[in-house]
N, C-alpha and C positions, 0 to 999 in steps of 0.2 A: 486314453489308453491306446496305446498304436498294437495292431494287430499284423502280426509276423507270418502273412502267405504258406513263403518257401518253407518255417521253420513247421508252424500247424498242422502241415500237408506232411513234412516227415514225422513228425510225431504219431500224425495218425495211420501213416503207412506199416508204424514201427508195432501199433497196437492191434493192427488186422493180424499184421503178422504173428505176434503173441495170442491168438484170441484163442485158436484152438488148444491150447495146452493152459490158457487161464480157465478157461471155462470148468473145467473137469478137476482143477486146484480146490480145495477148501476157500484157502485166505480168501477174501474180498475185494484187495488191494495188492496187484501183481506189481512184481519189481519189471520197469524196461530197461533201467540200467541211469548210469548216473547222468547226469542231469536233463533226467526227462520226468516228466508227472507220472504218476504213481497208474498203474492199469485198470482201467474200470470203463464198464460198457458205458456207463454217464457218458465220462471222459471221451469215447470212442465216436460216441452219439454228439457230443457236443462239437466237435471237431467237424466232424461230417456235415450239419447241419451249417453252422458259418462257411466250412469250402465249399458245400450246395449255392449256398445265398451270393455267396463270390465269383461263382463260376465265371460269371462275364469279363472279369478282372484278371485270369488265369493265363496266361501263353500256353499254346499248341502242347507245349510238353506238359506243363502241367494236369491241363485237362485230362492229357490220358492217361496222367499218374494219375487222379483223382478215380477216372472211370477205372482203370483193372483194379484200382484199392477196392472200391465202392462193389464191384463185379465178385473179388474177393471175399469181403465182408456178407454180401447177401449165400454167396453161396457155403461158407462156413456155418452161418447162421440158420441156413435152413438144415446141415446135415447134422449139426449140432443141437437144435431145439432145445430138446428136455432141459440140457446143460444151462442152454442160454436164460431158457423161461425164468427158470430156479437162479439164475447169479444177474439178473434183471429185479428180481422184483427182491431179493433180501439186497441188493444194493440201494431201489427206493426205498425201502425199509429202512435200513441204516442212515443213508441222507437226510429222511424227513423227524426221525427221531435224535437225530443228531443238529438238525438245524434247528426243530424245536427247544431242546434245552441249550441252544445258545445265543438263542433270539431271547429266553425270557430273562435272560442279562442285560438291561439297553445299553449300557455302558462296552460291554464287547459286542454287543450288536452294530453300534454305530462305528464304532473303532475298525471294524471291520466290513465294512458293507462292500467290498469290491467283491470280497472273498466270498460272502451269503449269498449276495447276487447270482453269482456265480454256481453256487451251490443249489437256487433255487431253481435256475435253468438247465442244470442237468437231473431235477425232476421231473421240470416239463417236458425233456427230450425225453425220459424213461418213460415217461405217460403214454406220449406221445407214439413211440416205439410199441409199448403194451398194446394200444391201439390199434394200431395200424398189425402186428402180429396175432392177433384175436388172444392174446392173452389178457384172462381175466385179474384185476386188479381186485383183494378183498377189501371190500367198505370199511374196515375201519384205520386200513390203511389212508383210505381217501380224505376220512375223516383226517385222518393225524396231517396229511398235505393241508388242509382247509385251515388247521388251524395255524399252522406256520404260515400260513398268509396272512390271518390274523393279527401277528408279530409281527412280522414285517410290514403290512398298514399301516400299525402304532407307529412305526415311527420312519416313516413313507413321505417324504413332498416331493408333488407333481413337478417334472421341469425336463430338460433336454437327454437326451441318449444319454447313457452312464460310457457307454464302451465308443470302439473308434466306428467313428460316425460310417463308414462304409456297410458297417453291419445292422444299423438300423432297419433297412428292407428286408433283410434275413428277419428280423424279432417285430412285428407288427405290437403295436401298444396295445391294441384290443386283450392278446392273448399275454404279452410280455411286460405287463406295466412295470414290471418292478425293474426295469432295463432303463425306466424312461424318469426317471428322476434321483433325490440322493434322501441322507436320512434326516428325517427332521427331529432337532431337538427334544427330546421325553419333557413330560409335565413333570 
């Protein structure tokens, strides 16, 4: 899977930029306009996290579109909080309930493993993000991540980066295994 820099970087520029008027939305999933992915701090987190791990790869101008985005982003987030906290964790929420009943399909689980993957690691970015902003995740929340790890084990073989190999340093295997192999055949 070849991973698109210039295209990522606007994407995610275009979602700092929507952040303060999604937060304060009900929906879950802000429109940025047609053909861009759908708005979600995931989404916003996940972005950020691969042009972080890229950084070295970026030209002069890039860089400093990454830094005012990234400068952007924190300081929205912090005047924004309550907003953020609350469309952070019903978005884990949504993700882990919604990957669970599509994992315990193996049949669409396998058929789709770019996409789960995918979905699994803007869990760990939300984790990750809750973390790091002392917000509390409740347990049974964690639980329900636990067990879509679960599913995604079942049917899990060990083998080479899924995505393009530049961003393997960004996802360490320790933390990212599901990054680091493809799905293996159901019994």
């Amino acid at each position: 899977m070849k991973y698109d820099i210039e295209k990522n970087l606007r994407t995610l520029s275009a979602m700092v930029e929507a952040l303060k008027p999604y937060l304060y939305e009900e929906a879950l999933f802000g429109y940025l306009g047609d053909n861009m992915p759908k708005m979600t701090i995931g989404g916003l987190l996940l972005r950020l996290h691969q042009l972080d791990g890229l950084q070295a790869a970026l030209d002069k101008k890039l860089q400093s579109q990454l830094l005012e985005t990234h400068q952007t982003f924190d300081q929205l987030r912090y005047e924004w909080r309550t907003h953020y906290e609350k469309k952070l964790l019903q978005e884990l929420k949504s993700r882990a309930e919604t990957s669970l009943r599509y994992l315990q399909d193996a049949a669409d689980a396998m058929g789709d493993w770019g996409n789960q993957i995918e979905k699994r690691t803007m869990i760990a970015d939300l984790i990750n993000e809750a973390n790091s902003q002392n917000i509390q995740v409740p347990a049974e929340l964690k639980g329900l991540i636990s067990e879509v790890d679960t599913y995604l084990r079942r049917y899990f073989k060990a083998g080479e980066f899924y995505w393009d190999e530049r961003l393997a340093n960004t996802y360490p295997k320790e933390s990212y295994w599901w990054l680091y192999g493809q799905p293996n055949q159901p019994d």
